[in-house]
PDB file of N, H, CA, C and O in Angstrom:
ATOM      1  N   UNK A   1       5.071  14.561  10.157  1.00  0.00           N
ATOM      2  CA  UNK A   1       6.295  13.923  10.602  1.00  0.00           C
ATOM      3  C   UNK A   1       5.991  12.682  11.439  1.00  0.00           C
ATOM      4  O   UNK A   1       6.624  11.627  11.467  1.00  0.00           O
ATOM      5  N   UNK A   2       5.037  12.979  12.026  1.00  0.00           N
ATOM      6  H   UNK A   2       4.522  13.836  12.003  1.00  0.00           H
ATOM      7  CA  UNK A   2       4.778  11.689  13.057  1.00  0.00           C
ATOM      8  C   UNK A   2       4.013  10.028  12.176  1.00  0.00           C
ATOM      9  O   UNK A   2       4.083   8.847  12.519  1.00  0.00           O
ATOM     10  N   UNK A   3       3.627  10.414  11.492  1.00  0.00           N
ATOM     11  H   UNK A   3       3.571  11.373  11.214  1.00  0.00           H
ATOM     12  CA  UNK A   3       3.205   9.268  10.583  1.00  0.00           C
ATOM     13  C   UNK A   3       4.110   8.834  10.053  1.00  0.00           C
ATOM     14  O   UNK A   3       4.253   7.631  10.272  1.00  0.00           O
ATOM     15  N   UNK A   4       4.791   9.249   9.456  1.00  0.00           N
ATOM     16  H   UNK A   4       4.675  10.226   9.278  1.00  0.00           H
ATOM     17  CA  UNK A   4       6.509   9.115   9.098  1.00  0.00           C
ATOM     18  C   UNK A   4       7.139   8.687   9.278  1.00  0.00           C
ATOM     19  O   UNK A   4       7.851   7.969   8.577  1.00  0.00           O
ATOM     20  N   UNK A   5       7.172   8.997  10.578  1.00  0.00           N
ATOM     21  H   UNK A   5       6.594   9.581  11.147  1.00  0.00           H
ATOM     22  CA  UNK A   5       8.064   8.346  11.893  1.00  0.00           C
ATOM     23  C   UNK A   5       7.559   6.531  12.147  1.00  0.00           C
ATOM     24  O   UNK A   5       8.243   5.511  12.237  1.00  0.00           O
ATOM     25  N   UNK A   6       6.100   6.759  12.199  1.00  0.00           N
ATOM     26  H   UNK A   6       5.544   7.587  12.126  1.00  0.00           H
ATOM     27  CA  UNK A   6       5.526   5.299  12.449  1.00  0.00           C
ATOM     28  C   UNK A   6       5.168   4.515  11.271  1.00  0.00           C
ATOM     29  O   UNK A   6       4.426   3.536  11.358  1.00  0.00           O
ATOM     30  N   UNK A   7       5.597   4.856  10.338  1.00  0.00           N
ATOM     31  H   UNK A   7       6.200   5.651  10.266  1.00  0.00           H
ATOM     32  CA  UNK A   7       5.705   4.114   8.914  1.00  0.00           C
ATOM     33  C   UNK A   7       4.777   3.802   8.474  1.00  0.00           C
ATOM     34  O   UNK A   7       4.706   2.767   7.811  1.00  0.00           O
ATOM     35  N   UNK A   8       3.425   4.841   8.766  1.00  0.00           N
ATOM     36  H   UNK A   8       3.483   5.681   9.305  1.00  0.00           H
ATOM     37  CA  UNK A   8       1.865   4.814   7.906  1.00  0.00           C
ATOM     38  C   UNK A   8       2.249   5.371   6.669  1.00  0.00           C
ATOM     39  O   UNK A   8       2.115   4.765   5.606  1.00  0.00           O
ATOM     40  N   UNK A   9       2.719   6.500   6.769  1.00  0.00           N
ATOM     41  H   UNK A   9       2.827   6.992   7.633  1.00  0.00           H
ATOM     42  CA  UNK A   9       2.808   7.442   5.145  1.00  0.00           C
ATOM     43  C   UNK A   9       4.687   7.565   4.951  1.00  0.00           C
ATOM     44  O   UNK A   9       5.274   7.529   6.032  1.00  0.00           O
ATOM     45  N   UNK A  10       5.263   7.651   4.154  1.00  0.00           N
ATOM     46  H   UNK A  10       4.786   7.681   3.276  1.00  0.00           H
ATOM     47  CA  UNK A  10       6.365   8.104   3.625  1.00  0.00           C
ATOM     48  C   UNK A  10       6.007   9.165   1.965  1.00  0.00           C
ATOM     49  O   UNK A  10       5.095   9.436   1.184  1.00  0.00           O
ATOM     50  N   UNK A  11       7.196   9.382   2.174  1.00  0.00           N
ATOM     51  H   UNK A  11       7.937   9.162   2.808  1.00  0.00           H
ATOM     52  CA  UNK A  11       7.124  10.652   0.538  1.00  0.00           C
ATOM     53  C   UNK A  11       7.495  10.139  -0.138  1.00  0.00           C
ATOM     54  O   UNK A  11       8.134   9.101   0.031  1.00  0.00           O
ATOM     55  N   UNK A  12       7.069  11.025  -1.887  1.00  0.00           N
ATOM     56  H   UNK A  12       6.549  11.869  -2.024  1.00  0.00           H
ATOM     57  CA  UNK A  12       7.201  10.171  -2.673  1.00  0.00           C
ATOM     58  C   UNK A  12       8.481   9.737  -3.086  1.00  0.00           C
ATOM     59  O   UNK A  12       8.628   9.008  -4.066  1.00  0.00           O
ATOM     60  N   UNK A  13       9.594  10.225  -2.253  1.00  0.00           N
ATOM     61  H   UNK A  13       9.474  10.818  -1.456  1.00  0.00           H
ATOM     62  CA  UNK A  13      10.655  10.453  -2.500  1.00  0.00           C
ATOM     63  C   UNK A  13      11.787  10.491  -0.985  1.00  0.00           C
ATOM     64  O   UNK A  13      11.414  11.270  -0.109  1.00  0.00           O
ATOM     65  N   UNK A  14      12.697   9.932  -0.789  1.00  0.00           N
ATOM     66  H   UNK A  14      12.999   9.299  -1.502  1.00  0.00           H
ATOM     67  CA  UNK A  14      13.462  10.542   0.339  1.00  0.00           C
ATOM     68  C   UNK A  14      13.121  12.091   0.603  1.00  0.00           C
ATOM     69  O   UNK A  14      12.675  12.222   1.743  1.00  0.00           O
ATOM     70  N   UNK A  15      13.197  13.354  -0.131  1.00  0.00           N
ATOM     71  H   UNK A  15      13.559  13.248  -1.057  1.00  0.00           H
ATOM     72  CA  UNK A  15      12.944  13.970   0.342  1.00  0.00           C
ATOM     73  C   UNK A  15      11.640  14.788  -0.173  1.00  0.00           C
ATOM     74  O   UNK A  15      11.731  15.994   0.059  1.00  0.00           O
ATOM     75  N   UNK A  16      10.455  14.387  -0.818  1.00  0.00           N
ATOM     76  H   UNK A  16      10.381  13.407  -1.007  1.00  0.00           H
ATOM     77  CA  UNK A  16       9.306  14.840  -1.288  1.00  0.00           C
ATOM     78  C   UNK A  16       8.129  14.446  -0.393  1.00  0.00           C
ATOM     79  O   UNK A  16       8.184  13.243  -0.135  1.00  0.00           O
ATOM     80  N   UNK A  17       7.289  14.943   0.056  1.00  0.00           N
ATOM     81  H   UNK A  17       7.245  15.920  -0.154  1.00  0.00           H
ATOM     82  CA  UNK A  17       6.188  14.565   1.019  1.00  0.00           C
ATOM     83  C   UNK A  17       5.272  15.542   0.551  1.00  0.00           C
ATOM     84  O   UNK A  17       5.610  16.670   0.912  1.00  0.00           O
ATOM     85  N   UNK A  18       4.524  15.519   0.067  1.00  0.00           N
ATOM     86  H   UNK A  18       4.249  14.603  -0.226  1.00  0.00           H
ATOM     87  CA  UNK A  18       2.960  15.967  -0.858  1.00  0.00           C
ATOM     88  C   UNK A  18       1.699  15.611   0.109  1.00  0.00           C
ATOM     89  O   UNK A  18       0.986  14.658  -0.204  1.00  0.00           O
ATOM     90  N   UNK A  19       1.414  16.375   1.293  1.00  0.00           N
ATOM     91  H   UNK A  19       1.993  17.149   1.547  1.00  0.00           H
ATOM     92  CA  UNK A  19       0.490  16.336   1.868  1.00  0.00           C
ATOM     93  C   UNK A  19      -1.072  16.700   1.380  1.00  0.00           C
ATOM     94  O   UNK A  19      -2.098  16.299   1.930  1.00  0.00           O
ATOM     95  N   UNK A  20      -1.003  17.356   0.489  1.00  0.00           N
ATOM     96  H   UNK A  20      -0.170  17.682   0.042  1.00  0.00           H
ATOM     97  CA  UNK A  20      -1.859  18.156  -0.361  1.00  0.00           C
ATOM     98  C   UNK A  20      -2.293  17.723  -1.421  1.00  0.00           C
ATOM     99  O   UNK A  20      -3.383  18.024  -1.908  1.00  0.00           O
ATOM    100  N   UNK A  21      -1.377  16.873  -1.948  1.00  0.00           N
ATOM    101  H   UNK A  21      -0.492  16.629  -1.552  1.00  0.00           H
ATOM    102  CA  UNK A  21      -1.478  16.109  -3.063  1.00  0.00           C
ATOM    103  C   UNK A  21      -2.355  15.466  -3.470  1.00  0.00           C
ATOM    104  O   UNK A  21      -3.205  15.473  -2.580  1.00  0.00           O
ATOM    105  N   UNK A  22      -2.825  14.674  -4.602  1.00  0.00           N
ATOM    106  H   UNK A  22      -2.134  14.669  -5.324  1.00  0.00           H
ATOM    107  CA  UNK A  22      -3.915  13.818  -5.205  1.00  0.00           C
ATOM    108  C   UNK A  22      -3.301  12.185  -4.310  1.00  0.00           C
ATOM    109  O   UNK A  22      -2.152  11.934  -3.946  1.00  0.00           O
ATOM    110  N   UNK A  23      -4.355  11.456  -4.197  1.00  0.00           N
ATOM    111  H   UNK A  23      -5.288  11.660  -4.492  1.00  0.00           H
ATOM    112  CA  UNK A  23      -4.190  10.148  -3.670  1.00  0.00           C
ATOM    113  C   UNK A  23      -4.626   9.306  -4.628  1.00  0.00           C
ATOM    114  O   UNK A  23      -5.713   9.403  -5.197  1.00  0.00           O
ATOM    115  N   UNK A  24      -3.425   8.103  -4.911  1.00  0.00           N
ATOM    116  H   UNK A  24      -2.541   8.025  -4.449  1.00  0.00           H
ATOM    117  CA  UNK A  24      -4.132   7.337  -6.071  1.00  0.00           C
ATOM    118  C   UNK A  24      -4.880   6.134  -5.328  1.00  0.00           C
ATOM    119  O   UNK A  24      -5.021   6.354  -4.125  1.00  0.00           O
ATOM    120  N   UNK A  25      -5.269   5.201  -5.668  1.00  0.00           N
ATOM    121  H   UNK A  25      -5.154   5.022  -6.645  1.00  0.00           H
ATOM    122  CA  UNK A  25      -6.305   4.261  -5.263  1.00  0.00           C
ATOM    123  C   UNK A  25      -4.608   3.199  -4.662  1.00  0.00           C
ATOM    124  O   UNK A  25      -4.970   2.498  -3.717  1.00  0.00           O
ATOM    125  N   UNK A  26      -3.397   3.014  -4.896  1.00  0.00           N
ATOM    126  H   UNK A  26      -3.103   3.584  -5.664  1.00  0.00           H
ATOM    127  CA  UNK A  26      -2.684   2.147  -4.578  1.00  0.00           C
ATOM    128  C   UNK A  26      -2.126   3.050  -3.360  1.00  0.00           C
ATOM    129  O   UNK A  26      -2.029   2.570  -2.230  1.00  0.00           O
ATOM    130  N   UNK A  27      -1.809   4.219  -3.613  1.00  0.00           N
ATOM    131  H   UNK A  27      -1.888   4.609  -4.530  1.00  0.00           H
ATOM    132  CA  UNK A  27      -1.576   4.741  -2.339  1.00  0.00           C
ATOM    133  C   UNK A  27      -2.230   4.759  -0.897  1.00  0.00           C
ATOM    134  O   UNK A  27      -1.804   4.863   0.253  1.00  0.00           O
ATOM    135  N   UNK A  28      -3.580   4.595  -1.558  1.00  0.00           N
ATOM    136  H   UNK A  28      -3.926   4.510  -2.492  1.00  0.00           H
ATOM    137  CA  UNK A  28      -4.559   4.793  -0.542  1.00  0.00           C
ATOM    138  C   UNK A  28      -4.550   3.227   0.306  1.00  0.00           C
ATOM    139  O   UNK A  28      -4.652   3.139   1.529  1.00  0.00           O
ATOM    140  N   UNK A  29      -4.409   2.089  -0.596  1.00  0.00           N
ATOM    141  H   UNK A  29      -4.326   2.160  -1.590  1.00  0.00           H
ATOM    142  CA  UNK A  29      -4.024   1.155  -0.052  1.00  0.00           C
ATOM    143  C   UNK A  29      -2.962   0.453   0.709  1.00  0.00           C
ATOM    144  O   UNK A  29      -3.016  -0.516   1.466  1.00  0.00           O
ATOM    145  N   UNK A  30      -1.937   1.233   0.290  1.00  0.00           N
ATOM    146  H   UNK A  30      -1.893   2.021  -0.325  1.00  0.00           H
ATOM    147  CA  UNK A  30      -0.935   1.513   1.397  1.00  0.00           C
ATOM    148  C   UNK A  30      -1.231   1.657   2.665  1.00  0.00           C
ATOM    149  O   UNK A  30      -1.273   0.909   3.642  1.00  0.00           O
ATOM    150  N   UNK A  31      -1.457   2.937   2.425  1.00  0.00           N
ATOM    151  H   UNK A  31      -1.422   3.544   1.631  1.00  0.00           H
ATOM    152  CA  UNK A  31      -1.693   3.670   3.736  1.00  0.00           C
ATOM    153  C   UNK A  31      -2.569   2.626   4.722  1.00  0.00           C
ATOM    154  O   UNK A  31      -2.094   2.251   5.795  1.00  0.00           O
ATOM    155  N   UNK A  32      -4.142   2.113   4.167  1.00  0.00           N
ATOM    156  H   UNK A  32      -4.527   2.417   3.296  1.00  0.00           H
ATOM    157  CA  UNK A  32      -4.512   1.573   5.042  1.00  0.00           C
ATOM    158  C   UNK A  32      -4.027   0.107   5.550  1.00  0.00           C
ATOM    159  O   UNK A  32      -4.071  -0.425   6.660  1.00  0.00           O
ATOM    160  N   UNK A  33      -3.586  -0.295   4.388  1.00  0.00           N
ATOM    161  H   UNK A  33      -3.550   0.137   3.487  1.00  0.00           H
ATOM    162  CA  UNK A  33      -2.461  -1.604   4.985  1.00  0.00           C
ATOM    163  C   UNK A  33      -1.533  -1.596   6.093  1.00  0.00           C
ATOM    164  O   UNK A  33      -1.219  -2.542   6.816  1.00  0.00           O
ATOM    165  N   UNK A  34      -1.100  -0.279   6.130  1.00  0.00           N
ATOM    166  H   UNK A  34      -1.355   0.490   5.543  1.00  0.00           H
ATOM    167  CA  UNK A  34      -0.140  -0.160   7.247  1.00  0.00           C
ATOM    168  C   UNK A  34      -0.837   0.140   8.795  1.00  0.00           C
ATOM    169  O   UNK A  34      -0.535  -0.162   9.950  1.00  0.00           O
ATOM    170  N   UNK A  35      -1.933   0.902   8.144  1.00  0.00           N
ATOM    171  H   UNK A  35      -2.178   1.147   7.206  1.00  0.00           H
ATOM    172  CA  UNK A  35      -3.011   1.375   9.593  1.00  0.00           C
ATOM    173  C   UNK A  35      -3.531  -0.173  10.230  1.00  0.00           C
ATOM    174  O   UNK A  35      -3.599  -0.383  11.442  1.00  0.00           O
ATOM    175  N   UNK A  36      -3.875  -1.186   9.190  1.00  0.00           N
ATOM    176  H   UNK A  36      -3.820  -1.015   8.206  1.00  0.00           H
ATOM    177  CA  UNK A  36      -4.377  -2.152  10.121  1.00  0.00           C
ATOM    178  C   UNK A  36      -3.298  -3.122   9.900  1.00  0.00           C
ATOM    179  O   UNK A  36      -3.822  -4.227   9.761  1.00  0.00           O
ATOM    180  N   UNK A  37      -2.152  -3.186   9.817  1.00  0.00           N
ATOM    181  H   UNK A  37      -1.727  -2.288   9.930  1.00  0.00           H
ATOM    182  CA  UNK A  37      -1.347  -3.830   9.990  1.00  0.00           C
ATOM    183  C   UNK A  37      -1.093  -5.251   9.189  1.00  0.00           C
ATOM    184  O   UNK A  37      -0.628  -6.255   9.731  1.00  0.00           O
ATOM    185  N   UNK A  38      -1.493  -5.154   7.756  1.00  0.00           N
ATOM    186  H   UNK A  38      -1.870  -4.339   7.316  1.00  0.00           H
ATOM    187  CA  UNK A  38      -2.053  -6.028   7.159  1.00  0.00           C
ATOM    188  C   UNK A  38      -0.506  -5.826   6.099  1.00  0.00           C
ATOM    189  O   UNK A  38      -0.103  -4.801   5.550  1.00  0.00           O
ATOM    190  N   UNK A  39       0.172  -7.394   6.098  1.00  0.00           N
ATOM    191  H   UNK A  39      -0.155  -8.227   6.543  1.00  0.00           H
ATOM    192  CA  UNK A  39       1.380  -6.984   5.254  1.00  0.00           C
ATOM    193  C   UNK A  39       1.091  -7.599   4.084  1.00  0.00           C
ATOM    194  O   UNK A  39       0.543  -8.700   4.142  1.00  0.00           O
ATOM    195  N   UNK A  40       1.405  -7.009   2.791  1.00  0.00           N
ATOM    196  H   UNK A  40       1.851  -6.115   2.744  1.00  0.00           H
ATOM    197  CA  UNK A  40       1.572  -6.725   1.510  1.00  0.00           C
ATOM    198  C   UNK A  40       1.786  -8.644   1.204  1.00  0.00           C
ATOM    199  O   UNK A  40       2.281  -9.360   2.075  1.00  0.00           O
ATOM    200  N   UNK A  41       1.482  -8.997   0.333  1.00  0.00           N
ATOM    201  H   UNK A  41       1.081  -8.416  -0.375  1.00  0.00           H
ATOM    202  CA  UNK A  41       1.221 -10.448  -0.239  1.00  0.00           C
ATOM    203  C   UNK A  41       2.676 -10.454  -1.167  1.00  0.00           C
ATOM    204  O   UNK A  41       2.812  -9.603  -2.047  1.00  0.00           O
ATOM    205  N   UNK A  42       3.591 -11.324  -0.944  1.00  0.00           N
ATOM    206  H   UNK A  42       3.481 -12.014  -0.230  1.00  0.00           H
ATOM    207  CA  UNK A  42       4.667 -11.375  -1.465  1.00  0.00           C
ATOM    208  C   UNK A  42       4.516 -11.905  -2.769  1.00  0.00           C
ATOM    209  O   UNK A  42       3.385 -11.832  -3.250  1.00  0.00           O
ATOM    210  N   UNK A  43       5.648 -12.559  -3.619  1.00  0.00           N
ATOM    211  H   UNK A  43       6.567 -12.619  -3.228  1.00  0.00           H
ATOM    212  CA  UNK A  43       5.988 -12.937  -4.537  1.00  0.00           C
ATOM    213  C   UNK A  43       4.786 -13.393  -5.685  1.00  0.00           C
ATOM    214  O   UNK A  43       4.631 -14.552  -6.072  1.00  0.00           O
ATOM    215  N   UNK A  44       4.074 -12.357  -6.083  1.00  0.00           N
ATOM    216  H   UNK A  44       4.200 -11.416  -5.769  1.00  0.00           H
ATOM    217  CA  UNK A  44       2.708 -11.765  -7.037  1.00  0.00           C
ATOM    218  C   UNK A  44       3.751 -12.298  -8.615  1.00  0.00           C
ATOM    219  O   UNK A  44       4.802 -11.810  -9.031  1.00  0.00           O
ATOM    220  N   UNK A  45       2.887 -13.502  -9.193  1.00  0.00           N
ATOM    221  H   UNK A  45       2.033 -13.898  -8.856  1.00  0.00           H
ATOM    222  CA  UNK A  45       3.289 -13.817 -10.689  1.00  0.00           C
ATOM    223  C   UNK A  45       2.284 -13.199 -11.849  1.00  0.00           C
ATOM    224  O   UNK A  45       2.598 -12.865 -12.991  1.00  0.00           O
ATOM    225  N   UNK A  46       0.756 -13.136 -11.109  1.00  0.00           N
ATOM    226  H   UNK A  46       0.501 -13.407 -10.181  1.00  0.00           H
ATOM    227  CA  UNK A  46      -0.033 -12.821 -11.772  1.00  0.00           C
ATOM    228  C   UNK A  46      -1.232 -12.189 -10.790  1.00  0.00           C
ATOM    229  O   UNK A  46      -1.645 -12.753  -9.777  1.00  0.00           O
ATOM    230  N   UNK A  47      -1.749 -10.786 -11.345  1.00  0.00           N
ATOM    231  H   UNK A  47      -1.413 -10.328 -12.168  1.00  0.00           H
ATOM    232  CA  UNK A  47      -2.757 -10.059 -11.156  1.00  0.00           C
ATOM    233  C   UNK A  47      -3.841 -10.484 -10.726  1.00  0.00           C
ATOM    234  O   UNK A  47      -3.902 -11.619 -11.197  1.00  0.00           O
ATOM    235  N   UNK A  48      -4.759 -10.306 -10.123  1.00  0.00           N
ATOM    236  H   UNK A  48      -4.710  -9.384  -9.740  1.00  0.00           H
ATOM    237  CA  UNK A  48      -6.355 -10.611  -9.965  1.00  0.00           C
ATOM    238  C   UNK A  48      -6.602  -9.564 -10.198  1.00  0.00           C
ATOM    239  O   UNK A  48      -7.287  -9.135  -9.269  1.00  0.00           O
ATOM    240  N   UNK A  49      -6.435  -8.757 -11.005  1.00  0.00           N
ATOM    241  H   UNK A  49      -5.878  -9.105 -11.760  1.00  0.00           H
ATOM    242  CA  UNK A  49      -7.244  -7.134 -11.502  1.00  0.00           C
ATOM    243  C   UNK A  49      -6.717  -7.009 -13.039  1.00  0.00           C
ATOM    244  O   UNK A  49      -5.616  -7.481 -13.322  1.00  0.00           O
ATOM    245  N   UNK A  50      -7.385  -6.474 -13.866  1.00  0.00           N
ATOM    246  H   UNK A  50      -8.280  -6.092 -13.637  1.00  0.00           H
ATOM    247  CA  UNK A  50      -7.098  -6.319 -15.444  1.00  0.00           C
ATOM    248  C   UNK A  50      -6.341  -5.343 -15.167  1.00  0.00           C
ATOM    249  O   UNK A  50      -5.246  -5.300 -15.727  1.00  0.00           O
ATOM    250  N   UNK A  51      -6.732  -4.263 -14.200  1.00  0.00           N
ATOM    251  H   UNK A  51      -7.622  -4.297 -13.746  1.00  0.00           H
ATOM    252  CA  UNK A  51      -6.347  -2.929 -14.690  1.00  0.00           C
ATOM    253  C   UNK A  51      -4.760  -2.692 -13.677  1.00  0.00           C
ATOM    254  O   UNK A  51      -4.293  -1.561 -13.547  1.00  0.00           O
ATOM    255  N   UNK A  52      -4.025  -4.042 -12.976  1.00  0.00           N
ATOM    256  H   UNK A  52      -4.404  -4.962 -13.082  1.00  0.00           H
ATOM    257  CA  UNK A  52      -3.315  -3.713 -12.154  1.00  0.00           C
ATOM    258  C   UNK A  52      -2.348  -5.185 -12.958  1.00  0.00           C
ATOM    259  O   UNK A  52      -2.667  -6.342 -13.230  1.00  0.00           O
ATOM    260  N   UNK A  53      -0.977  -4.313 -13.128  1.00  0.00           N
ATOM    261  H   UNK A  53      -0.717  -3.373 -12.906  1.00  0.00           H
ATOM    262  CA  UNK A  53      -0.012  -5.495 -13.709  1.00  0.00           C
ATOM    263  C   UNK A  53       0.533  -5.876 -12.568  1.00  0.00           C
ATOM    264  O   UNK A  53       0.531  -5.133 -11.587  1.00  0.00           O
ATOM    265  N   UNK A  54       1.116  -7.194 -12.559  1.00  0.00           N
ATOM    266  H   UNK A  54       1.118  -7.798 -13.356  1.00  0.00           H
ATOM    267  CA  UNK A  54       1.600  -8.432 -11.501  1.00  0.00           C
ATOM    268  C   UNK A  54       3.188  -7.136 -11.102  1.00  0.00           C
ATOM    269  O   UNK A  54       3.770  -7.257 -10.024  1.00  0.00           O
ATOM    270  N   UNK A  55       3.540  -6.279 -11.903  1.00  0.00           N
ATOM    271  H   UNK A  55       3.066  -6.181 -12.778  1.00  0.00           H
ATOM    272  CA  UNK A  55       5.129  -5.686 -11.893  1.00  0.00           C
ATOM    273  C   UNK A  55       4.414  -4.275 -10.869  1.00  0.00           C
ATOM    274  O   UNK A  55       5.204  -3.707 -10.115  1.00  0.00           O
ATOM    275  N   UNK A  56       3.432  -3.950 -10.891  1.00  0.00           N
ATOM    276  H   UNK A  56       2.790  -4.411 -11.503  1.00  0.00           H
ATOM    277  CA  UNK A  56       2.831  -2.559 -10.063  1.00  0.00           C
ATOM    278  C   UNK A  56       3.438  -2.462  -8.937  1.00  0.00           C
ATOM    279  O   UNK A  56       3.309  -3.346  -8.090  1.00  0.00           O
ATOM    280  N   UNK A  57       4.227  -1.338  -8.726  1.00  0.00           N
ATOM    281  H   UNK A  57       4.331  -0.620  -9.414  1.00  0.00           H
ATOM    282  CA  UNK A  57       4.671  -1.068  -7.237  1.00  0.00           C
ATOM    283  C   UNK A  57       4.172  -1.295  -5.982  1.00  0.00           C
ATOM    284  O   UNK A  57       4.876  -1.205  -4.976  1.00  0.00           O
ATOM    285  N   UNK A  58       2.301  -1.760  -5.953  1.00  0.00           N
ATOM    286  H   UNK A  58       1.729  -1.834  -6.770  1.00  0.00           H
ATOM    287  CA  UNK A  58       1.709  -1.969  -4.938  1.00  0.00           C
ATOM    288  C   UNK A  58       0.920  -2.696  -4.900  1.00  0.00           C
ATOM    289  O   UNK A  58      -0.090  -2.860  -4.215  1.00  0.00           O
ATOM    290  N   UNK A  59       1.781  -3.593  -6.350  1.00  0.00           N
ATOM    291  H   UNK A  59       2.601  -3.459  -6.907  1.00  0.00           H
ATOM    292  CA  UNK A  59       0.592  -4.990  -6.330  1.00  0.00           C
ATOM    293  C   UNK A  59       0.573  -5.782  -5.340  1.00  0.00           C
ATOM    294  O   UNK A  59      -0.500  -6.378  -5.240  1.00  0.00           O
ATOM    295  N   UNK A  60       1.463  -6.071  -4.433  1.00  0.00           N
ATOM    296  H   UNK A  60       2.334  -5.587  -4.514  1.00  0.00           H
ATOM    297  CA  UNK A  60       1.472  -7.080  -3.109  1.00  0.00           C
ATOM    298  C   UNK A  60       0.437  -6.628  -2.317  1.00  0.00           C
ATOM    299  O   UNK A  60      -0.440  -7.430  -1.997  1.00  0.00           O
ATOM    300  N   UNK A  61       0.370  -5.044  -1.803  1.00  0.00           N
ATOM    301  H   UNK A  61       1.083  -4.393  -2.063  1.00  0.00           H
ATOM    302  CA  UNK A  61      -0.686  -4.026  -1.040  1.00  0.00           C
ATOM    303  C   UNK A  61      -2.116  -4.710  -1.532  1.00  0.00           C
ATOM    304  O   UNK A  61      -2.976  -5.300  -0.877  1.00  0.00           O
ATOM    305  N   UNK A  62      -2.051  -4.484  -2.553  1.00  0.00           N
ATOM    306  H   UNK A  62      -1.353  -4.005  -3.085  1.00  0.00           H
ATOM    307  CA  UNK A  62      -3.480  -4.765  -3.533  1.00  0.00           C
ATOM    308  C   UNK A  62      -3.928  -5.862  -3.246  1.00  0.00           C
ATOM    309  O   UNK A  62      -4.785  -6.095  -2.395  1.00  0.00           O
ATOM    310  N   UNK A  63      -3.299  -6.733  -4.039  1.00  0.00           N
ATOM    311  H   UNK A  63      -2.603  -6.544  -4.731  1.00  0.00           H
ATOM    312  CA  UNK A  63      -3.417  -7.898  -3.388  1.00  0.00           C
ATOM    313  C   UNK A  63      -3.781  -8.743  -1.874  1.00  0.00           C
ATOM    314  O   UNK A  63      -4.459  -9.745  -1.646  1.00  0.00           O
ATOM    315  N   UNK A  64      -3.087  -7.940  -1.101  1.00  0.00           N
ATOM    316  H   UNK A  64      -2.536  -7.126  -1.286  1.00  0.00           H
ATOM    317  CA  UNK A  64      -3.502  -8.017   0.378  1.00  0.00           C
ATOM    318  C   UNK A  64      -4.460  -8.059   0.885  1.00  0.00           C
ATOM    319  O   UNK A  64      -4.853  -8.839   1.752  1.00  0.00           O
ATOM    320  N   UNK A  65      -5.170  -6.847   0.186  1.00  0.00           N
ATOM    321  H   UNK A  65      -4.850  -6.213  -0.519  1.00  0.00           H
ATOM    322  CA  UNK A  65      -6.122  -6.068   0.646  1.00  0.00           C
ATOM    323  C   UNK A  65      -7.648  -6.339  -0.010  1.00  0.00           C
ATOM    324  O   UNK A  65      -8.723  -5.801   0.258  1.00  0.00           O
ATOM    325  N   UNK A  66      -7.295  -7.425  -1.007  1.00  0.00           N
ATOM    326  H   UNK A  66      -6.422  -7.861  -1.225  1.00  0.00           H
ATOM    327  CA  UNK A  66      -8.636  -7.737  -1.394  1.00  0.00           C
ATOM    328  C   UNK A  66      -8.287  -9.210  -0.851  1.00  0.00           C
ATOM    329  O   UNK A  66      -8.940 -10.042  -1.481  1.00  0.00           O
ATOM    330  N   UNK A  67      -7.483  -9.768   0.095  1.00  0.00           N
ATOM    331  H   UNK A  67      -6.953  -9.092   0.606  1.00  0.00           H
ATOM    332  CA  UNK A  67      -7.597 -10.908   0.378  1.00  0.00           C
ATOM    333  C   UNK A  67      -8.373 -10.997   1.476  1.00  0.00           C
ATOM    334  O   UNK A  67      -8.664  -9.959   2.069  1.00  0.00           O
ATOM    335  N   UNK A  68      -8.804 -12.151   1.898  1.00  0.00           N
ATOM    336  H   UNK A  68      -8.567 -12.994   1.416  1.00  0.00           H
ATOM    337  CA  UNK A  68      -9.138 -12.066   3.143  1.00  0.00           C
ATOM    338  C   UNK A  68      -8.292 -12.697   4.302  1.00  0.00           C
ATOM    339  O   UNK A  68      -7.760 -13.797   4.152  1.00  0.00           O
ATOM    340  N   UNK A  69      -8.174 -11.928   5.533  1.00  0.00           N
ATOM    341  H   UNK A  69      -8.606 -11.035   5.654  1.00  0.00           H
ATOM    342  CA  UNK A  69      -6.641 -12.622   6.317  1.00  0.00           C
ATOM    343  C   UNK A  69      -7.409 -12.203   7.429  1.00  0.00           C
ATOM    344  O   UNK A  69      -8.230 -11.294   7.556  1.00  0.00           O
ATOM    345  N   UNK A  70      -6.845 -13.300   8.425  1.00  0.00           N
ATOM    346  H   UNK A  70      -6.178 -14.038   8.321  1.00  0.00           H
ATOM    347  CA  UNK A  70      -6.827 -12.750   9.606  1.00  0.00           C
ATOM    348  C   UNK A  70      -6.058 -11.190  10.346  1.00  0.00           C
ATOM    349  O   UNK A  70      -4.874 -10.971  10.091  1.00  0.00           O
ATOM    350  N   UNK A  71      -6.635 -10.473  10.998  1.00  0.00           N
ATOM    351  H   UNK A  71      -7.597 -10.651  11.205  1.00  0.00           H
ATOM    352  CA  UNK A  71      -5.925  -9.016  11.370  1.00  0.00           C
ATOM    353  C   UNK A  71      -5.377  -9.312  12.908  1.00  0.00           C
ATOM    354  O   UNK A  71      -6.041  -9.888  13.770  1.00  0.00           O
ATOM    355  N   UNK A  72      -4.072  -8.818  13.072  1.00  0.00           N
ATOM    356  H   UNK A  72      -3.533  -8.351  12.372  1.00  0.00           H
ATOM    357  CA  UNK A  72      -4.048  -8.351  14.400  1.00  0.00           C
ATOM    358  C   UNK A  72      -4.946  -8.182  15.520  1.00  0.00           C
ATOM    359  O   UNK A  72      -6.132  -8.277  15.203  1.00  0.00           O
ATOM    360  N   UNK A  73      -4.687  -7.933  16.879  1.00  0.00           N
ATOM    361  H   UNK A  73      -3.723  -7.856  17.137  1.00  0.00           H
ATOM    362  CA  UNK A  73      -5.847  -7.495  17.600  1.00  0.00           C
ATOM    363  C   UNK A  73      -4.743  -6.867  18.332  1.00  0.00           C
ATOM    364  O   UNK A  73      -4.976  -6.162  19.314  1.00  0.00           O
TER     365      UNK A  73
END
């Protein structure tokens, strides 16, 4: 609940939360996007990954996350 609360993890669903669950490689990037505070790369026309389409629910994440950016402190 407390991660939840601080908007690291949400479910897959308003009301589904799969703690137990399998983690996919975009989820996982989520998650740590939010841990270091690194926001998601907006308006994505085209991929830098074969295996990840520009329409992917976490292509901005993805994207982010192989960028290089300055972080918070």
């Amino acid at each position: 609940e407390r991660v939840s609360a601080l908007g690291i993890m949400t479910g897959n669903s308003a009301t589904t939360f799969n703690p137990n669950g399998a983690l996919t490689r975009a989820q996982a990037v989520k998650v740590l996007n939010q841990l270091f505070e690194r926001p998601a790369v907006e308006n994505i026309t085209e991929s830098t990954f074969r295996d990840v389409p520009a329409s992917h629910w976490a292509i901005g994440d993805i994207e982010a996350a192989a960028t290089e950016m300055t972080m918070k402190k």
